[in-house]
N, C-alpha and C positions, 0 to 999 in steps of 0.2 A: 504494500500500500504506500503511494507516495502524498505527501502530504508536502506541497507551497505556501510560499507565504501569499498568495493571491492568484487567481488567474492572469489579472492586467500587466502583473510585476511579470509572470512568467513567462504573458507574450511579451512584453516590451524588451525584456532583457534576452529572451530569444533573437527577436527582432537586429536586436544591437549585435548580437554572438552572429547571425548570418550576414548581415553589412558589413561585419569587421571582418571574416570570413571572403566574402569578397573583395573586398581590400588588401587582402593577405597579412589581417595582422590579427592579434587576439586579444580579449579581454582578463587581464589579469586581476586576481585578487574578487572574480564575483564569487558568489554564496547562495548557495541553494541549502533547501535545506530538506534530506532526503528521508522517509522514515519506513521501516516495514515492522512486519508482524510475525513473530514465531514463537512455536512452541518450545520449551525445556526439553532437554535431553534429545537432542534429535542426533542422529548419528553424523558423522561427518561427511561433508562432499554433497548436504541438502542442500538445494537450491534456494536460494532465499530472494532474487531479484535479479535485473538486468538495469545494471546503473546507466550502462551508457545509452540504452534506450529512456530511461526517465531524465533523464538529460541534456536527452535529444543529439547526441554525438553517432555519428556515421561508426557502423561495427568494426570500418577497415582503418577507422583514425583511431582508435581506443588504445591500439598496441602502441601508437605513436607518442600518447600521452602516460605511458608510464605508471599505471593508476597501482595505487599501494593506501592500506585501510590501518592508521594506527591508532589506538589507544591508547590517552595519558593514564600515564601511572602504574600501566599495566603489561609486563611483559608475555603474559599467557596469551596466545591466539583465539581468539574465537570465531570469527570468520576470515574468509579470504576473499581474494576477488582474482576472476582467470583475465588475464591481461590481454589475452587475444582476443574475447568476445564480450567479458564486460560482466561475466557473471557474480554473484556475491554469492557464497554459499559457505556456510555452516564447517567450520576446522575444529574444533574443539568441543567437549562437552560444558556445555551449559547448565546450571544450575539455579533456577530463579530464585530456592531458598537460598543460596551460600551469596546472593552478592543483595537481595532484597528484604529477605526476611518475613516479615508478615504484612508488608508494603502492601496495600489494592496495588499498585502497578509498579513494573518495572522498567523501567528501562537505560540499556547501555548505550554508550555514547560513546563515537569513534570521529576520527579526522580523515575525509578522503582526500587525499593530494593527490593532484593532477598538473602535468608538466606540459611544455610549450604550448599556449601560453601558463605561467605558474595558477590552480585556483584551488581553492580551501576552501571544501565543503562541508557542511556537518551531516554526520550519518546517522540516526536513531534507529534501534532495535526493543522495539517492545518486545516483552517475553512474556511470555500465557503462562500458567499456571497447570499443571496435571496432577492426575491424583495419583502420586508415587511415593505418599509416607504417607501411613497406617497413624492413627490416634494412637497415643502413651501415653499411661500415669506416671507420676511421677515414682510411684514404689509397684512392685509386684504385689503388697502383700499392705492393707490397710487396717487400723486399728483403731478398735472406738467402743470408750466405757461409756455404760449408760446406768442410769441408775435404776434401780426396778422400781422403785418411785414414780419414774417418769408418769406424765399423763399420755392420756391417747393426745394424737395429732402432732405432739411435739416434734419438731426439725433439727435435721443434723446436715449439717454443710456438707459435701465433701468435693476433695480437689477436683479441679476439674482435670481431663485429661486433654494435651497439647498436639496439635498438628500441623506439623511446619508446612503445609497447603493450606490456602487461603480459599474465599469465597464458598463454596456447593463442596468441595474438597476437602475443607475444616469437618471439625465434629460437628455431624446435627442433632447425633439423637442417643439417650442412654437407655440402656436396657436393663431391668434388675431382675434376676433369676425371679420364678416366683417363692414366695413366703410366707408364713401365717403370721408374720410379726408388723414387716415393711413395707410400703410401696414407695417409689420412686418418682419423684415431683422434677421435674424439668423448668428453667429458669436462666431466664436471659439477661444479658444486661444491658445497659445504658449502649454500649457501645458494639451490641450483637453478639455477645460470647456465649456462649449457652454452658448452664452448669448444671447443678442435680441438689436436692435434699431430701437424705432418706425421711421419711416420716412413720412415725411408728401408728402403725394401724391396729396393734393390738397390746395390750397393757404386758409388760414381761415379769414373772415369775422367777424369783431368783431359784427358788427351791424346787423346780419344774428345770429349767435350763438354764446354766450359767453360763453360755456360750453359745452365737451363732455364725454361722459363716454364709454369707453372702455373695453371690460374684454379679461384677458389674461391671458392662458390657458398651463401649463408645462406638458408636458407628461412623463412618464421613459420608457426605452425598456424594463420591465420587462415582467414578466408573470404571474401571470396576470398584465396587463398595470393596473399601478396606475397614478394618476394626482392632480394637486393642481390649484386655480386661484388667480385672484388680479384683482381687480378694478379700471383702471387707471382714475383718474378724469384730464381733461385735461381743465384749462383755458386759454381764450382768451384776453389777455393782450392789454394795448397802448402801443405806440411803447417808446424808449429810446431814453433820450435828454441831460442827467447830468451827468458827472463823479464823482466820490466819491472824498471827501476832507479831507485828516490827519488834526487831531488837534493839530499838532505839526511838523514843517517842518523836526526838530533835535532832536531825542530823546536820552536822556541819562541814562544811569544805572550803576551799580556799582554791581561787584560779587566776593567775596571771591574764592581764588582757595580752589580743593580738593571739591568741594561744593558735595555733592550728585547728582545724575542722578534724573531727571525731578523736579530739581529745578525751581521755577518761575525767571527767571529776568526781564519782564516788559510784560507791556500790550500794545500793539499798537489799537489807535482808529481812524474810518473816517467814515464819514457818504454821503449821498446820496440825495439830493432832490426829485428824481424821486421815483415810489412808485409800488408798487408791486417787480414781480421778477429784472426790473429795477433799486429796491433800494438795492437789497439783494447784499452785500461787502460780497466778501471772498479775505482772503491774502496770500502773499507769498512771498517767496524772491527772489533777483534782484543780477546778479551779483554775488553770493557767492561763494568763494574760497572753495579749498576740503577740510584746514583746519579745514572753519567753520563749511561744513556741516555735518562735526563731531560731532559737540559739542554742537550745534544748534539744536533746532526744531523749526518749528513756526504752530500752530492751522490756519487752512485755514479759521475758520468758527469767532471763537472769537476772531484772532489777537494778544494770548497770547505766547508768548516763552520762551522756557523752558530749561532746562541740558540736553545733551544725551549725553555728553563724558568726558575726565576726564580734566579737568579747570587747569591748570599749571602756574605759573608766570614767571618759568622760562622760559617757554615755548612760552610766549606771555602776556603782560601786557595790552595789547587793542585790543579791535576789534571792527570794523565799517563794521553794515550790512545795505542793501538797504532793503527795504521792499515796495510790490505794492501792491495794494487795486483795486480788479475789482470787477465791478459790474455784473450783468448778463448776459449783452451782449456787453462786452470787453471794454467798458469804462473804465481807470482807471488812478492812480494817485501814486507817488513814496516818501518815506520819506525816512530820513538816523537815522540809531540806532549806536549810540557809548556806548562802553561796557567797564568798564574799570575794571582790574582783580587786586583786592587786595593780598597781601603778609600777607603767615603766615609761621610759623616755620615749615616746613615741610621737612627739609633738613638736615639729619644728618652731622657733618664734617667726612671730606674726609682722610685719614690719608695714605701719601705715600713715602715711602721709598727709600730716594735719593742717598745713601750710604752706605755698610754695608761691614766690613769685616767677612770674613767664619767661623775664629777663632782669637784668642788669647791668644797668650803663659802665661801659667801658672805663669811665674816672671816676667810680666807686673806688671809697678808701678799704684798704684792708679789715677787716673785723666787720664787712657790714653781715646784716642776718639777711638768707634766703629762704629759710624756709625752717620747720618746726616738725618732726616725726615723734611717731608713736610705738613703743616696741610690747610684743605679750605672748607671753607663753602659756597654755593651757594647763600643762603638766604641774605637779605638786610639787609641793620644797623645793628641794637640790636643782629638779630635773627642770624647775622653771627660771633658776636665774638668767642671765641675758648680759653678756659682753658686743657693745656694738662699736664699730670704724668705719670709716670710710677709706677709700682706697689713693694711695700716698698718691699717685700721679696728678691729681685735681688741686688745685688754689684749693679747696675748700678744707672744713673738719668740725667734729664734733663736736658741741659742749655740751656736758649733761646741763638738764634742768630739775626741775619738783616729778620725784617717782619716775617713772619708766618715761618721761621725755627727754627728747635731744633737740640742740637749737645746732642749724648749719648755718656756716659764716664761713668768707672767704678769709684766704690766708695772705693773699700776694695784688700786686696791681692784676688791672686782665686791662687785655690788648686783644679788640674785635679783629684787627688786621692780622694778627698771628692767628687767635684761637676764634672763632664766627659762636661758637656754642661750646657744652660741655653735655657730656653723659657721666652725672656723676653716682658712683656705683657705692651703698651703700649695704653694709653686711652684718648680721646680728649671729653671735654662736650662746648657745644656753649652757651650763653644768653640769650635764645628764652624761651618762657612762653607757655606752657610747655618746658623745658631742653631739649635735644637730645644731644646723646653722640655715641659714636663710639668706636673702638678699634682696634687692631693689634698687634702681634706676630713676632716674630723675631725670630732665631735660631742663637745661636751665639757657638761656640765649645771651646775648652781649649787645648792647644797641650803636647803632653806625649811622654815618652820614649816608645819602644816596651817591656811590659812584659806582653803581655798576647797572647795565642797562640788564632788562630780562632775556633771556635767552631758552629758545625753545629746544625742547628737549629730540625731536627731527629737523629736518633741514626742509623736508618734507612731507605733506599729508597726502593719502588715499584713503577717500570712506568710497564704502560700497553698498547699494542700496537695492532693494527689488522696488521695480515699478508696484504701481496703486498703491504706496507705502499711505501710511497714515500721517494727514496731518501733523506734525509738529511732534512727530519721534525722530531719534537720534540717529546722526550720519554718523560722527565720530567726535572724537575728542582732543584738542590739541592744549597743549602743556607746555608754560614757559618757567623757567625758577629766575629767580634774582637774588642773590645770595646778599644782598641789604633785608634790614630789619622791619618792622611794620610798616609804616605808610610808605618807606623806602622799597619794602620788598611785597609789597602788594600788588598782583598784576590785575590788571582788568584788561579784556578783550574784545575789540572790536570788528567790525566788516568794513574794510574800504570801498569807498563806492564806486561803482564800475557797475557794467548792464550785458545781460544774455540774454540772445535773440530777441535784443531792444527791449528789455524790461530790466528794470533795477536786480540788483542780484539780491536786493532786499525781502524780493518778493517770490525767492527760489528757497533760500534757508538763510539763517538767525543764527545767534551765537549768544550764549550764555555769558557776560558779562566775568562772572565771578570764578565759573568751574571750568571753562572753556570748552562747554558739549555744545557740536553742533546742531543745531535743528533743523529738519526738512518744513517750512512754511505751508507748501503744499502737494498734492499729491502728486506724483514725476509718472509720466508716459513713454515709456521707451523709444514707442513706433514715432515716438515728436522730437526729441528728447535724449540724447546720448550719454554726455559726460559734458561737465564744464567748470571751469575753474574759477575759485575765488580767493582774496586776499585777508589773512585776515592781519591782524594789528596786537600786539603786545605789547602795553604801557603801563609805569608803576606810578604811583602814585608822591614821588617824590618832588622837589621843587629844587630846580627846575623838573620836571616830568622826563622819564628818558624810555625810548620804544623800540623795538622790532618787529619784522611782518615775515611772516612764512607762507608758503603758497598750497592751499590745498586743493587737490580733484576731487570732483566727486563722480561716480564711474556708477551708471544706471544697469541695473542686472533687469534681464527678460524675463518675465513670469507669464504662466500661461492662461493668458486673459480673456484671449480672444476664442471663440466655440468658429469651429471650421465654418465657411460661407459655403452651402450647395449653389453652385453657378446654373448647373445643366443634371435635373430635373429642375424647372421652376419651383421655388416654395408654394406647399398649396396654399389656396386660397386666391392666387391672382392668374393661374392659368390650368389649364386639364389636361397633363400631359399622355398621349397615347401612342405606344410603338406596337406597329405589326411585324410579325414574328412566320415569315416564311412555315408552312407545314412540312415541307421539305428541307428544313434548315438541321445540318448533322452536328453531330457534338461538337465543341470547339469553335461554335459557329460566334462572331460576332453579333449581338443582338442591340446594345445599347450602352452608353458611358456616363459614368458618375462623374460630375466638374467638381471638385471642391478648391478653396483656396482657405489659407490661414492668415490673420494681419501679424502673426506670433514671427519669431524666428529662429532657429537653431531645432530643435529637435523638440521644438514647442511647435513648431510648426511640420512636423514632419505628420503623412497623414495614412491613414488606413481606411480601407474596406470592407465591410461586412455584411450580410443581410440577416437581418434578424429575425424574419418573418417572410415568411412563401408560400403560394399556395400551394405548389408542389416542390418542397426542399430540395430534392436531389434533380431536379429539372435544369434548373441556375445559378451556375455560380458566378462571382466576384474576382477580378484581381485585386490581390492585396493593397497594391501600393496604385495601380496604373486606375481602377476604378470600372474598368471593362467589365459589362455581362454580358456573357458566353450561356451558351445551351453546354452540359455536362453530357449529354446526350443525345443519341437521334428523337428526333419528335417524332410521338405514337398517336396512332388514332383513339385512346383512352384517354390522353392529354386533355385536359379541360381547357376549354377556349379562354377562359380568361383567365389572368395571370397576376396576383398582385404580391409586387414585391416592398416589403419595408428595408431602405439599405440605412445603414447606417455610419455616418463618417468620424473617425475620430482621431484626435490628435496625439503626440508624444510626450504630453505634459505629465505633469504631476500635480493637481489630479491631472485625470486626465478629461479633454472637455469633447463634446460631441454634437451631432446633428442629425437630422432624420428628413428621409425622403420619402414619401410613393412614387413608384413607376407602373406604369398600369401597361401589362403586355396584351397583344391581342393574336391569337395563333392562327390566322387565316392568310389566305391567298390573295382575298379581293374584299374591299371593307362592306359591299354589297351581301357577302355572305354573314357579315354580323347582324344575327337576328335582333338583338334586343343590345341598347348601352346603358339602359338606366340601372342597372345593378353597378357600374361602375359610377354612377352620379353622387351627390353630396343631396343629401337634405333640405339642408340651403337652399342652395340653388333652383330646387324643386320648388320651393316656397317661393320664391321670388316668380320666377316665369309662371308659376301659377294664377301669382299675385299680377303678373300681365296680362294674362287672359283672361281673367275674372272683369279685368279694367274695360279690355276688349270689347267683353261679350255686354257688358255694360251698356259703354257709349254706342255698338251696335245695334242692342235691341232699344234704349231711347232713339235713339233716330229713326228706327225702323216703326216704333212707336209713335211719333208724331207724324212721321209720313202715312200710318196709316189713319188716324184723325184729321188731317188737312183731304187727305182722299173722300172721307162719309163726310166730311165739312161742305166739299165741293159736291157732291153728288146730291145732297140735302137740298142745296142751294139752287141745283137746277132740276131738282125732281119733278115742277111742274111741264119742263121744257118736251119735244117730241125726242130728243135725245137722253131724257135721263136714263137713269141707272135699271129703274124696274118698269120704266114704260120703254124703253127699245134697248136696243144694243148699242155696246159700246162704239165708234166708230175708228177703227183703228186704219191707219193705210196697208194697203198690201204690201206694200214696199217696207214694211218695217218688221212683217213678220218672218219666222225664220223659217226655214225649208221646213217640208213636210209638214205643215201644219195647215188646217183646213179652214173656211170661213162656212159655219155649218145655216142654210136654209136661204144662202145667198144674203142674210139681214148683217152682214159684218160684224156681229159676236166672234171673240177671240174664242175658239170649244180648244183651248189647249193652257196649258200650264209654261211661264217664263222659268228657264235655269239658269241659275246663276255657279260657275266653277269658281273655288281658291285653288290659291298654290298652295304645297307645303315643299316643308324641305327632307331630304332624303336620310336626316342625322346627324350632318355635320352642323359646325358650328361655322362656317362661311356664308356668304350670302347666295349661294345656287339657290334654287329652285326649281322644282321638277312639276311639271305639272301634269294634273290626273283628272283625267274624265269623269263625268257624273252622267248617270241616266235617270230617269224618271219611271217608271212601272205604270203611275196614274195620267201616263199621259193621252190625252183624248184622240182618239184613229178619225182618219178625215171620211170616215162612214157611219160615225157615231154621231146624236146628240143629247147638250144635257141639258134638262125640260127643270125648273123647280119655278116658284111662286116666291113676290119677295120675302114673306115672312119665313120660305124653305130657306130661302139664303142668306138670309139673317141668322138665324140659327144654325145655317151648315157652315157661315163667319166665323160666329165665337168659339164653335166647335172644331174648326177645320186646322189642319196641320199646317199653318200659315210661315211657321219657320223650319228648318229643319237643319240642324247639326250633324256635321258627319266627319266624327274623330277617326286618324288614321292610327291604328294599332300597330300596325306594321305594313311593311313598302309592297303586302301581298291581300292585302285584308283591307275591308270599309265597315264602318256603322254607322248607323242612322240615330241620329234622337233627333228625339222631336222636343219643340222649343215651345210653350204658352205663350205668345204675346200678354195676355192680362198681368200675368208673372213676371213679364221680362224685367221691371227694374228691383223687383227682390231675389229672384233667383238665384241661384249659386250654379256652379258646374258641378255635375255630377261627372264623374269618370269609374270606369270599370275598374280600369289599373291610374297610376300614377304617368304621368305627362311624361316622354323622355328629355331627361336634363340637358341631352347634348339638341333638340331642338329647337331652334329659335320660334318655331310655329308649329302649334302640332294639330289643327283642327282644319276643316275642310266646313265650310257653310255654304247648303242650298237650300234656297229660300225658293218659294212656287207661289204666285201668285194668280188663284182661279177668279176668274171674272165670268158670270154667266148672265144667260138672260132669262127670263120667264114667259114665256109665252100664255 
């Protein structure tokens, strides 16, 4: 099992390993980090992995690179690797108990070195756990007095038994022979260990049986089931009458502090009249503070106690513990232990500084005071007295004062041109057998005229910064010293004015007056934005004022900001990209190319391609780097016609940033053969040209509505005339009507219906149009006629199919709806299916208008 630190890391740094590889050079010093899984005890020469394949290294370069597997610390083998093909595999016996223990997991840790280029990888070997050690007691043979006293139910511990296999492999489960007396209670702990307590099921008879023997049985869950047993010998005791009695009501001792851990300091004793487990004393303490249980132990079996913490005098000069003595069955009896903690030299003196001026003038007389110290030792008598000096090489020395103070004073002129300061070293030793001494440092300064100007501690700065840095954090820091004294040797720092790409350099970065940290003012943009220089200035504060200027760059690092630009597919939303895909196009086939570009630069800008999403994955692939989709394959007639691919582009950053595209393929010959495109549509989009036709069908049926009220306006108007509407016919010219169409009883009535054709378009989103014929069914033969009465034609008006709508479904199919004029300005469009999104028109309207006469 190999285990990365990421997918992204593993292709990028792949990535890098076959570019350098092309180049003919290698990457030294990377790190993978490789892990597998094996069982204990496997024989030798087991296969355990192929490094050079998780590595991704060619099987004929492996020999090239030298591969060798070693363990710090550890000269025993446990695996190898075969140098010719890259195998790892199992050399030694393993043991997950002998290097683990009762660890949940294990694992060893090896170094793989690999040579030209040099890399150091780390290797992990988890090791599994088998069931190959059986549960053991601690004794073959177990022993336990009980009193015939006992009540029923009463509980008796017993040890548990150990299995140096862990998990289903450890002990799960105890078994106790059966018996009239015992049964065997199972019991886990806090931390999953499972143990046993006999309990007596039946009251025991000393004068019946002073003796039972038991056996009891551990099993593991492994597989195969191992087990182990123990022979519990169980005596029948008399009952209990005596409590145990110290030999000493007050015991006393005596302990040097600093003593060692598990020092003895006394032995406590009591004894018992009663005999068997009756007489058997074990102790412990009573009462004890957190303090003691520190510092304390006491042996439950021999009553001895012992160091376990660190002894201090200072800390406590006595202690008084309680100690009880029980017998077997809670009888027991209380003494008191008083400890008392001897003093030794273990306390250096304390040396502390009550007083101290910062400097002193150069033509200070001899004897002046600088400063006032404190000297203390914790320790007692002797072990605290306290000799203090200061060290000959300094003007200075000590004068005692009142109790443990000293007064410093110098001894001699001081000359700031010789000596600029002093470090003067001051030393305290105490009485104690062995000596212990101490010391302390002071800083004391000399004050001077200003003759030295500041002088920076480079000749030169370079800060380095990543672009989109923040506001008004730090480029770097420049440093001047002036070896004059306060106002003399005070620098403050400023910016000389000067301008970058015609802006003040004031308005690029700042400088801290006091500490000399540069600040970035604002945010820095690479791709604008380089590197550019500024001055700055170091002045002290002396009079006359004396300064110097150093020159710093500051040098803009690329971060990767910029998310790849897709050129070619269009981003959706502003255009509907569609590629046909020859059906005869063979694997290998050029189908379509990803544009991307990055504003980034260096390996911030280096890009990749993926597709993350296809309708048929193994249909289409990607190049990596060039962006080209290829057919993987010959195209089959199982191939589903449409084709949608999500690519996705991404960059070399860290992170790393990305971009996504749709390409919509279409696998046909001729775009004629695409039966339907609106599964390829948006939503959207549908919504909208919906939202145009709705508008359409609108403003056409109002106007188609008004023109038919100006029409019964006008016919109203002349109904008394010999031409109206239901006293003759309408008088239309010959010459306007259209072929085949008849003038029925020679009276000039129109006996035929007007059609009116639209265009639609064929799918595309251009402005073609294709246009398609309409017929009529009702349309009157020039050997018919039709006879009604006005009020038939009034009613056969509001009833009659005055508009008629006819949506194209597709470039092979018509439908008819029928339109209400009374409806027409509330109506909605009804649609079978949804409008296709790629066309700009997708309805066909014929409208018929019957004009008849009545005879």
């Amino acid at each position: 099992m190999l285990v990365r630190c990421g997918f992204l890391v593993f292709y990028f740094t792949y990535l890098i390993n076959s570019l350098n590889l092309f180049w003919g050079e290698g990457v030294a010093g990377a790190c993978y980090d490789l892990s597998y899984t094996v069982l204990e005890e496997l024989k030798p020469g087991y296969l355990i992995g192929n490094v050079a394949k998780d590595l991704g290294i060619e099987k004929g370069q492996i020999s090239a690179r030298k591969p060798r597997v070693d363990m710090e610390g550890n000269e025993k083998p446990y695996c190898g690797i075969n140098e010719k093909n890259g195998d790892l595999f199992v050399s030694g016996r393993i043991d997950r108990e002998e290097h683990c223990g009762e660890k949940p997991t294990c694992v060893l840790k090896f170094d793989l070195l690999l040579e030209n280029p040099l890399e150091l990888h780390r290797l992990s070997l988890q090791i599994q756990d088998v069931n190959d050690n059986a549960p053991i007691f601690q004794k073959d043979d177990m022993k336990l007095e009980i009193s015939e006293s006992a009540d029923k139910g009463a509980r008796y511990r017993i040890v548990a038994a150990h299995d140096a296999d862990i998990g289903l492999n450890a002990v799960q489960n105890y078994v106790l022979k059966e018996n009239p007396h015992f049964v065997f209670n199972i019991q886990t702990t806090n931390a999953g260990n499972k143990y046993g307590e006999l309990v007596l099921n039946k009251e025991l008879d000393r004068e019946e049986q002073q003796e039972l023997k038991l056996l009891l049985t551990a099993v593991d869950g492994g597989s195969p089931q191992r087990s182990g047993t123990v022979v519990i010998h169980v005596t029948v005791l008399d009952a209990n009458d005596n409590a145990p009695v110290f030999t000493e009501s007050v015991y006393t001792a005596s302990l040097q502090e600093n003593s060692p851990l598990n020092t003895p300091v006394i032995r406590v004793s009591a004894s018992d009249a009663d005999e068997g487990i009756n007489g058997e004393i074990t102790y412990e303490f009573s009462r004890l503070s957190e303090k003691s249980k520190k510092l304390f132990s006491l042996d439950e079996k021999t009553g001895e106690i012992v160091v376990t913490g660190d002894i201090d005098y200072e800390e406590g000069s006595k202690y008084e513990l309680m100690v009880v003595a029980k017998d077997g069955y809670g009888l027991s009896s209380e003494s008191k232990l008083i400890i008392d903690i001897a003093d030794v030299n273990d306390n250096a003196p304390v040396i502390n500084i009550k007083s101290l001026i910062s400097s002193i003038p150069e033509n200070a007389p001899p004897g002046t005071e600088v400063g006032i110290i404190n000297v203390q030792d914790r320790d007692s008598e002797r072990n605290r007295q306290v000799r203090c000096y200061i060290e000959s090489n300094a003007p200075f020395k000590l004068v005692p004062s009142i109790k443990n103070y000293y007064s410093v004073v110098s001894t001699g002129q001081l000359d700031r041109e010789l000596v600029s300061d002093y470090n003067i070293s001051i030393f305290a030793t105490d009485e104690g057998s062995p000596p212990l001494s101490s010391s302390k440092s002071v800083h004391l300064s000399v004050a001077d005229i200003n003759d030295n100007p500041p002088v920076f501690e480079e000749q030169s700065y370079s800060a380095y910064v990543s672009e989109n840095n923040q506001a008004g954090s730090t480029l770097c820091r420049v440093s001047a010293r002036d070896p004059d004294w306060r106002q003399n040797g005070t620098v403050i720092y400023s910016l000389l004015a000067a301008e970058v790409n015609g802006a003040p350099v004031s308005s690029y970065v700042s400088v801290n007056g006091d500490t000399g940290l540069i600040h970035a003012v604002r945010s820095f943009d690479y791709e604008q934005l380089r590197s550019f220089q500024v001055q700055v200035m170091a002045r002290d504060n002396g009079s006359p004022p004396l300064s110097s200027n150093v020159s710093v760059s500051v040098l803009i690092w690329d971060v990767n900001d910029n998310s790849p630009q897709i050129l070619y597919p269009a981003p959706e939303g502003s255009s509907f990209m569609t590629e046909l895909v020859p059906k005869a196009a063979h694997g290998g086939s050029l189908v379509s190319k990803v544009i991307a570009v990055d504003a980034d630069s260096g390996q911030n800008a280096w890009l990749s391609y993926h597709i993350v999403k296809s309708t048929d994955p193994g249909l289409f692939t990607i190049g990596l780097h060039s962006g080209e989709i290829r057919t993987q394959r010959d195209i089959s007639q199982s191939d589903s016609m449409k084709q949608n691919l999500i690519v996705a582009v991404k960059d070399n950053g860290q992170p790393s940033l990305s971009a996504t595209c749709a390409m919509y393929l279409l696998i046909s010959d001729n775009l004629a053969e695409v039966p339907e495109l609106k599964e390829i549509s948006y939503e959207e989009k549908n919504s909208k040209l919906t939202s145009y036709l709705i508008i359409a069908l609108v403003c056409v049926s109002t106007f188609f509505l008004t023109f038919i009220i100006i029409i019964l306006g006008v016919r109203f108007c002349r109904r008394r005339k010999p031409r109206l509407l239901f006293d003759g016919a309408v008088a239309i010219p010959s010459g306007y009507l259209p072929p085949n169409y008849a003038d029925v009883d020679g009276t000039g009535t129109l006996r035929s219906a007007y059609n009116y054709d639209a265009y639609l378009t064929t799918g595309s989103r251009t402005s073609d149009f294709k246009f398609v014929s309409s017929y009529n069914d009702n349309t009157l033969p020039a050997d018919q006629t039709l006879r009604k009465s006005p009020t038939d034609f009034l009613e056969a008006f509001d009833d009659s199919r005055v508009f008629n709508l006819q949506h194209l479904k597709s470039l092979s199919g018509q439908f008819l709806h029928d339109y209400n004029p009374e409806a027409a300005t509330t109506s909605t469009l009804k649609k079978k299916d949804t409008i296709y999104s790629n066309a700009t028109a997708a309805s066909m309207i014929n409208m018929t208008f019957c004009i008849t006469k009545h005879k």
